[in-house]
Phi, psi and omega in degrees: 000310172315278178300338149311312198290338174302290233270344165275353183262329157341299189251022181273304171322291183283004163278301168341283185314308199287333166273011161279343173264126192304139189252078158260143199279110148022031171009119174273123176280125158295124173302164217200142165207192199263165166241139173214106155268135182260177202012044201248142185278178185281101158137029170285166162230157186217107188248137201255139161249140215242115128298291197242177155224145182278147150252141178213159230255195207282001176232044170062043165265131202289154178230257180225190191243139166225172205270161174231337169254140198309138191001092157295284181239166175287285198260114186278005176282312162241094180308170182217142167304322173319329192269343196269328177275004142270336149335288189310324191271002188264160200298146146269042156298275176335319191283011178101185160303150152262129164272146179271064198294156195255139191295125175239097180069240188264357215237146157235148174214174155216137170274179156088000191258115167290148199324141166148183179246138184249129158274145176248148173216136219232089187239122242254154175298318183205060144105009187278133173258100135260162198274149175258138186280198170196109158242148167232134184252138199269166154266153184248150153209135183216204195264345145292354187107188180259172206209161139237157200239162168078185173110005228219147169217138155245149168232154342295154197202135162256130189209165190228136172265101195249127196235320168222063150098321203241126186241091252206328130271100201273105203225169176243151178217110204234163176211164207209114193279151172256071211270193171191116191223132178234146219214150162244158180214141190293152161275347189214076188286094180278343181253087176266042178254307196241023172344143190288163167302159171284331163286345181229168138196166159281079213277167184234172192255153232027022157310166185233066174314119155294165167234176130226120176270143170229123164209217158190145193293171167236177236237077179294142165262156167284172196184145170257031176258166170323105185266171155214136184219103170222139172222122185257157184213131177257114175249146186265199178290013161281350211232088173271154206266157200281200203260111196318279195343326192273352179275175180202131183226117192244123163254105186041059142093352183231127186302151188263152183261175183305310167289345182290329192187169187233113160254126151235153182255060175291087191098243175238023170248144183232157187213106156281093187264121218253131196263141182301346134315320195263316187297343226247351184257018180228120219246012203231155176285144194231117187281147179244132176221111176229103217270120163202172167256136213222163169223131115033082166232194214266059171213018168311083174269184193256130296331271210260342166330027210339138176252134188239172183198095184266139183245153167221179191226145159244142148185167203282130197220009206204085178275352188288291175328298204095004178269149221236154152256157154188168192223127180258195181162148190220151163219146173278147187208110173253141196220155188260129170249123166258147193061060171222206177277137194290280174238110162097119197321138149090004197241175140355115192278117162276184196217074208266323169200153185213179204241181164203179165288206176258009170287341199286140147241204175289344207258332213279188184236190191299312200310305164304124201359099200270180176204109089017139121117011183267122179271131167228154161290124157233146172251136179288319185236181179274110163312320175275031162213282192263112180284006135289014186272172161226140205279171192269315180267130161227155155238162154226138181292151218237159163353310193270351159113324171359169151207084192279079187272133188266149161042066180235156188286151114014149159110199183232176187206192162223130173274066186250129161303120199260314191229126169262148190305183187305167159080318192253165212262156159272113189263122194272016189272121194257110203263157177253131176232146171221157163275115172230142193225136171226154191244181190276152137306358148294343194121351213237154179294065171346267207189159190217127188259163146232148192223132192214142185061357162108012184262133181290121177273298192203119168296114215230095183250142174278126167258152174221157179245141177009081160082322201262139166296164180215355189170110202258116166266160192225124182192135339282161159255084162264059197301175178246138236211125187268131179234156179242164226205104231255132171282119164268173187180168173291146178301146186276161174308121165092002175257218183324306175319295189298309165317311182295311177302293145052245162304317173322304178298311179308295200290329156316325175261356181266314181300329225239331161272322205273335174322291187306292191316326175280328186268030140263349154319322188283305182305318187267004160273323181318311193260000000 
């Protein structure tokens, strides 16, 4: 009994002791997992907003999910589209903190994020509409432990948001590229050996260059901002611009009505504005195709001057922000001078053919007695086969002998002298002159040859620094050199001539008297 009583006061002791030691309980960790959006181009950013969260009571039992952004959802277990498209429209003011995913390879990803559904939002370097997304990461728990499952989006991707067993929102994670291309068409394309860029050609004065724009509208989400879809387009004052009515603007192929857009023309700008009706009721990308014709007028300038004619597209490319992109393109337009300014008033003259006197050999240059005051002609078809023809052009040749014909297309043509200066003879020789042209794949003008009499005068090539010439070479320089020929003739009545004969006359007949007088002076010393 005595070692009884020990032995309960023992283990009275050691209960004690043992309820004297502090006991802590397991901590419940919430589990965690990665958000991985796939396919987004590189140097975008991408921000996660957290909408709901899982709870779970203190010994880690999942209880249910509640909204962490204010009615979010009825049920955050089954999202809804009706709910999610209002969801979209609200500031991201509203949505909490943003996590900020990290570029992973071809991946953006964040680790470390806990159950729930997260919005993506996406904002792109250059000028791409993503649409904002929804992903979720769910909790899990089985004979491995607990988990999270989900977390992973690609774009583009059609996927269904299945959050417990029931799936009820049906989404796309789309994303919508914005191109632009504006293309030319020649109305009289003459060299089809060497045919123009779809960005360039040559024009003649008053042609009519088609134009065509191409671009698409992009796949808008609601949003309660403001969108923008506008295309302007500038030509420069060489290029007079059609009438708005003459423009014609087709969306997937159907001309647009007054609510759909707005076109005017002010100046040299024609501006097509897309109305927030139109942009904000359509959920699929819609192509825009836009035509018009524009001409060729005497405010051209010439060879490497370029006449341009640039478009740009502005649109809303960020609808949660309201924040705009925009994409240009230009196409080129050249018109010709021969014996003109290379590229641009005021530059460097050329010298392809001239005229001269009769001092010029084989040997001489443009430079040798040049002739002033001589009329030429060029003609679309040969005067020495059709003697109705007429010319387009007339010029007079300058100090230098020049013949400046302006604003001419590619192709070929003829050259006749119509009035020769005073004094000189008319040269009936009919010069064959042709253009020949090659282009950039941009539009801008390589080089442009002229050839007269079939022979190459001069190879005329452009160096360029972004679009702009820095520097035109020329090989060869041969110009072709006119030579005119002096009318021989009779003096005219009462002029020089006449004064001249004259003198002549006098002085024949003053020797022919002082002749007699001596020889009869001589005879009567004689006798």
């Amino acid at each position: 009994m005595k070692h009884l009583k020990k032995w309960t006061a023992l283990l009275l002791a050691l209960a004690l002791m043992i309820t004297l030691i502090p006991w802590t309980a397991k901590a419940f960790t919430e589990p965690t997992g990665t958000i991985t959006v796939k396919g987004v181009e590189k140097g975008a950013t991408v921000k996660a907003y957290r909408l709901t969260e899982a709870k779970f009571d203190a010994n880690g039992n999942f209880l249910k999910y509640e909204n962490l952004v204010a009615n979010a959802f009825a049920d955050p277990t089954k999202p809804t589209n009706a709910e999610w498209s209002e969801l979209i429209k609200k500031p991201v003011g509203d949505l909490g903190d943003a996590i900020t995913l990290s570029p992973s390879g071809a991946d953006y990803t964040a680790s470390g994020q806990k159950a729930g559904l997260y919005m993506i939002l996406v904002t792109s370097s250059t000028g791409m509409v993503y649409n904002p997304m929804i992903v979720g990461l769910s909790y899990a728990k089985d004979a491995s432990g607990q988990k999270i499952n989900g977390g992973e989006i690609q774009v583009p991707q059609n996927f269904n948001l299945d959050t417990k067993g029931d799936t009820e929102i049906v989404l796309y994670a789309k994303q919508t590229e914005v191109t632009l291309t504006k293309t030319t068409e020649d109305p009289s394309p003459e060299d089809q050996s060497n045919p123009d860029s779809d960005h360039g050609n040559g024009l003649g004065l008053n042609e009519k260059p088609k134009f065509t724009i191409t671009t698409a509208i992009p796949s808008y989400p609601e949003t309660d901002k403001e969108l923008k879809f506008t295309i302007t387009d500038t030509l420069d004052p060489g290029l007079t611009p059609p009438k708005a009515a003459e423009v014609t603007v087709k969306v997937d192929g159907e001309a647009i009505t007054a609510d759909d857009a707005t076109v005017t023309v002010e100046g040299q700008v024609i501006k097509i504005d897309f109305t927030q009706d139109f942009l904000k009721n359509h959920s699929a990308k819609r192509e825009v195709v836009v035509t018009y014709e524009a001409t060729l007028n005497d405010q051209a300038t010439v060879n490497f001057d370029a006449n341009k004619n640039k478009v740009e597209v502005e649109y809303t490319n960020d609808p949660k922000s309201g924040g705009t992109s925009k994409h240009e393109d230009t196409t080129y337009h050249y018109t010709f001078d021969i014996d003109g300014e290379l590229y641009g008033k005021g530059t460097e003259k050329s010298h392809e053919i001239t005229k001269h006197g009769e001092l010029i050999t084989e040997t001489s240059s443009w430079e040798d007695d040049p002739l002033a005051g001589a009329f030429f002609g060029i003609y679309k078809e040969d005067p020495s086969k059709n003697t109705a023809a007429q010319p387009f052009q007339t010029v007079k040749t300058d100090a230098t002998g020049r013949m400046n014909f302006t604003k001419l297309d590619e192709g070929l043509y003829y050259i006749k002298e119509t009035q020769a200066p005073n004094d000189y003879s008319l040269d009936p020789t009919v010069h064959t002159v042709e253009i020949l042209t090659e282009y950039n794949t941009d539009g801008t003008l390589k080089n442009f040859s002229i050839k007269i009499d079939g022979k190459s005068t001069t190879t005329f090539t452009a160096t360029y620094d972004k679009g702009t010439v820095t520097k035109v070479t020329t090989s060869p320089d041969n110009p072709v050199l006119i030579k005119n020929t002096k009318i021989p003739g009779l003096p005219s009545t009462g002029g020089m001539g006449t004064y001249l004969f004259t003198g002549i006359g006098v002085a024949l007949l003053a020797g022919a008297v002082v002749l007699i007088a001596a020889q009869r002076k001589k005879k009567a010393q004689a006798e």
